[in-house]
N, C-alpha and C positions, 0 to 999 in steps of 0.2 A: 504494500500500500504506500504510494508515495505520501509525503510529508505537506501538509497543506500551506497556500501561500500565505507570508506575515501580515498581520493587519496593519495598513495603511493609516496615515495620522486620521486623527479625529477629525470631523466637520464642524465649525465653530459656531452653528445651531441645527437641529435635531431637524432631518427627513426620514419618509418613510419609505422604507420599498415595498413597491403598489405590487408585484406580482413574485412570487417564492414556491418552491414544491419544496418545504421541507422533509418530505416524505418521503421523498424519489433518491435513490444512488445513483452517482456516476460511473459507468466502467465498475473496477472493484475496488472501490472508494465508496466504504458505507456511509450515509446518511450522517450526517452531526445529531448528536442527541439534541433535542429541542432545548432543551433548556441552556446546553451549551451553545446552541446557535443563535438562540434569544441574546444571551449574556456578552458574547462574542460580537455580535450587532451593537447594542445598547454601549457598549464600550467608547466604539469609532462615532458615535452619532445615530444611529439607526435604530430607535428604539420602537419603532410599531411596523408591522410586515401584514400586509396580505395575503393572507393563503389561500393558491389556490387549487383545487381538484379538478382534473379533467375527464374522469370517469365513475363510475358507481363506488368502489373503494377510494377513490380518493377525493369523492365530494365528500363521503361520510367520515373518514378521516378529518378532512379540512372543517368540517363542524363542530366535531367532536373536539380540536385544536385548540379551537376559538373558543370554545367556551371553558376549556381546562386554563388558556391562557391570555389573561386579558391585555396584553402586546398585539395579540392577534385578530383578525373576523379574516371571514370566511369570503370563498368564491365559488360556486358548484355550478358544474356542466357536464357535458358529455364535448369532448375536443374533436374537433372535426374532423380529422386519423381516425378517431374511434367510432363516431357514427354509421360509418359503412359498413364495419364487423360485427356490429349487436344483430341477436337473431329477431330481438323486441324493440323496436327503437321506439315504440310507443310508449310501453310500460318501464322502460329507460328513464323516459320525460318524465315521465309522472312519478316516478322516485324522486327525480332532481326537483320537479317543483315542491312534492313535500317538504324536502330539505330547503329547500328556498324560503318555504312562507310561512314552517314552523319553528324557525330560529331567527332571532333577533343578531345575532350575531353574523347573518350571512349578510354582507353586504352587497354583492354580485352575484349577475349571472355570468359565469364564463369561467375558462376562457372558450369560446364557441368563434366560428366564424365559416373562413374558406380556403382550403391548404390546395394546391394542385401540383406540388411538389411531392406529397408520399401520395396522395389519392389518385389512382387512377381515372379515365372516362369513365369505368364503368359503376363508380362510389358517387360518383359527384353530385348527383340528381337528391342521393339518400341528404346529401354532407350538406349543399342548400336547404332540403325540408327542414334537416335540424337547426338549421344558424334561424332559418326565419321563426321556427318554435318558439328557439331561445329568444328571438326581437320580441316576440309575444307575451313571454312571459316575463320580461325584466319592463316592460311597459306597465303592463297588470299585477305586476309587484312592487311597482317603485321600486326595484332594483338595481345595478349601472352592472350597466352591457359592459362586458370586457371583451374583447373582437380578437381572434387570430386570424393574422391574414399573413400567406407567403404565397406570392405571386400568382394571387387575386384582386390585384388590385382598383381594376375598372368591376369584378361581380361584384365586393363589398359594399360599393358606393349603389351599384343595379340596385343591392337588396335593400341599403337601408333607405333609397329613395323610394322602392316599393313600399315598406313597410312604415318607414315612418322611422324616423329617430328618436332613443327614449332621451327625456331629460339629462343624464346623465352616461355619459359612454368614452370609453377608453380605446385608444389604439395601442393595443398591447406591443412591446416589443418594436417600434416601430420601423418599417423597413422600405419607405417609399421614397421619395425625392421631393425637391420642395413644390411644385405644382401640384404631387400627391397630398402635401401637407396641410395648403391651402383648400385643397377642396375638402378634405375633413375638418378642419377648423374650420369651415364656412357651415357647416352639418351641426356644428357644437361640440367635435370630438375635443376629449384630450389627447395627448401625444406624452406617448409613456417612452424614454431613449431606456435602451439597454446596453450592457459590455459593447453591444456591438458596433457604440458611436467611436469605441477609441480605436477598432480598425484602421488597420492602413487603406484597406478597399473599401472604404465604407463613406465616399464623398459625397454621395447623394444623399445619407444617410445626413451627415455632418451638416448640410448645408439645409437639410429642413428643421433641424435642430436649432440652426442659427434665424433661420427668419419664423420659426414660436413667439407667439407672443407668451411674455416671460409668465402670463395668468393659467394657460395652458399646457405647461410643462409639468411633466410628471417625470421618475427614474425608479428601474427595477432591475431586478437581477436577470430574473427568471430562473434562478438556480435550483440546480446544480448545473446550468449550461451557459454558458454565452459570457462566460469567466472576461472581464475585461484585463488588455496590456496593461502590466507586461508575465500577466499571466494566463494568455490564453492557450486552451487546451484541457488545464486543469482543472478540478471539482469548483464550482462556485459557492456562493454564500452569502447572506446578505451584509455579511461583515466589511465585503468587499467594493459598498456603495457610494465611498467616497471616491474610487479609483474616476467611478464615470461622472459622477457630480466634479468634480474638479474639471474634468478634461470639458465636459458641458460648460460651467463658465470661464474657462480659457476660448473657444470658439465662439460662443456668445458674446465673448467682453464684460460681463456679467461679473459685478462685486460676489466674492466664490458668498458667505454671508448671507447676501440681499437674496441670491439664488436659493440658497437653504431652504429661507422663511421662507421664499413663495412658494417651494417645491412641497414644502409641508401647510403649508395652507389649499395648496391648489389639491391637494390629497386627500384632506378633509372635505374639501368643496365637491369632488367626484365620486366620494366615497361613501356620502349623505350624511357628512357631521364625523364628529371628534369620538373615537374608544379608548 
């Protein structure tokens, strides 16, 4: 098992990171005990995380989390990889919405959306019905949509102009260029950057990150994956949230400070209030 990377200096005011699978290992690189990865965050600045679950054990994992640790709320979905595989996609949903609307803790639905990178033509028809579901019920639960999108860029925007935009909704991970940027900030998204802004190949990325306005920026891990420089490759964490918040306001220009507070205000404001 390799040895995980050193925690980076503190942030000199407290952000959250909006999206985490505590639950999940990397390779064979076990999971951090929760409480050490609570502890381990909280340290550098990162003291409340988002968890989210992207399938039937780890929505209910993700709730059960949230409510053992109050650093945490919740996000339950079925992830758009997984929608094509279920034998029930119906009686799926309907798991997920219980968990949705019988915990106060969950504050999301997602992460849900539209992948065309692992989903073949012949899942994609299933992996839409379920993203428009999920728009359905994060609307009639006052919930905030949390979107996966990898190179679906022009169908996310189809569905959520079909369907309607909930009040509150996140561009998880986000991976589009700044034309993409503006047409979801014209929608009311937020724009959540991951590890993935401190790429070297990641201009397009970088450059929708810079023209945010600074009320609509969000930052997350998505870990255990998307480990930012200069430690990509290896297991992620939410510990490691300063590496991108920094590099975020170096590109920005952005007092690193001024960036903090709003990233942790803007987080509260998408998340429906303070836990």
């Amino acid at each position: 098992m390799s040895e995980r990377p050193p925690a980076p200096d503190p942030l000199p005011h407290p952000v959250v990171d909006n999206h985490c699978h505590l639950d999940v290992a990397r390779g064979d690189e076990a999971a951090l005990p929760v409480e050490e990865a609570l502890a381990a965050a909280a340290a550098v600045g990162v003291p409340r995380i988002v968890q989210i679950g992207c399938d039937l054990r780890g929505a209910r994992w993700a709730v059960e989390a949230a409510a053992t640790h109050p650093e945490l709320v919740a996000g339950v979905a079925l992830h758009p990889n997984e929608a094509p595989r279920l034998a029930d996609l119906d009686a799926a949903l309907t798991e997920i919405e219980q968990l949705a609307a019988a915990h106060d803790r969950v504050r999301a639905v997602g992460e849900t959306g539209l992948d065309t990178y692992r989903t073949g033509a012949e899942g994609r028809a299933v992996q839409e019905e379920s993203f428009r579901r999920h728009v359905d019920l994060a609307k009639r639960l006052d919930k905030t949509l949390v979107i996966h999108d990898r190179d679906a860029h022009d169908d996310v925007l189809r569905v959520i102009d079909d369907e309607g935009a909930p009040e509150r909704w996140v561009m998880h991970c986000f991976s589009g260029d700044a034309a993409f940027a503006r047409a979801c900030l014209d929608r009311g998204a937020h724009l959540s950057f991951a590890g993935t802004v401190t790429f070297k190949n990641a201009d397009q990325v970088r450059e929708a990150a810079a023209i945010a306005p600074i009320d609509r920026v969000l930052v997350e891990t998505d870990a255990p994956y998307l480990t930012p420089m200069p430690h990509r490759g290896r297991s992620n964490a939410s510990y490691l949230v300063p590496l991108t918040v920094r590099t975020l306001a170096d590109l920005r220009k952005d007092d690193l400070e001024t960036l903090c507070a709003a990233i942790d205000e803007n987080t509260e404001g998408a998340f429906g209030g303070p836990w």
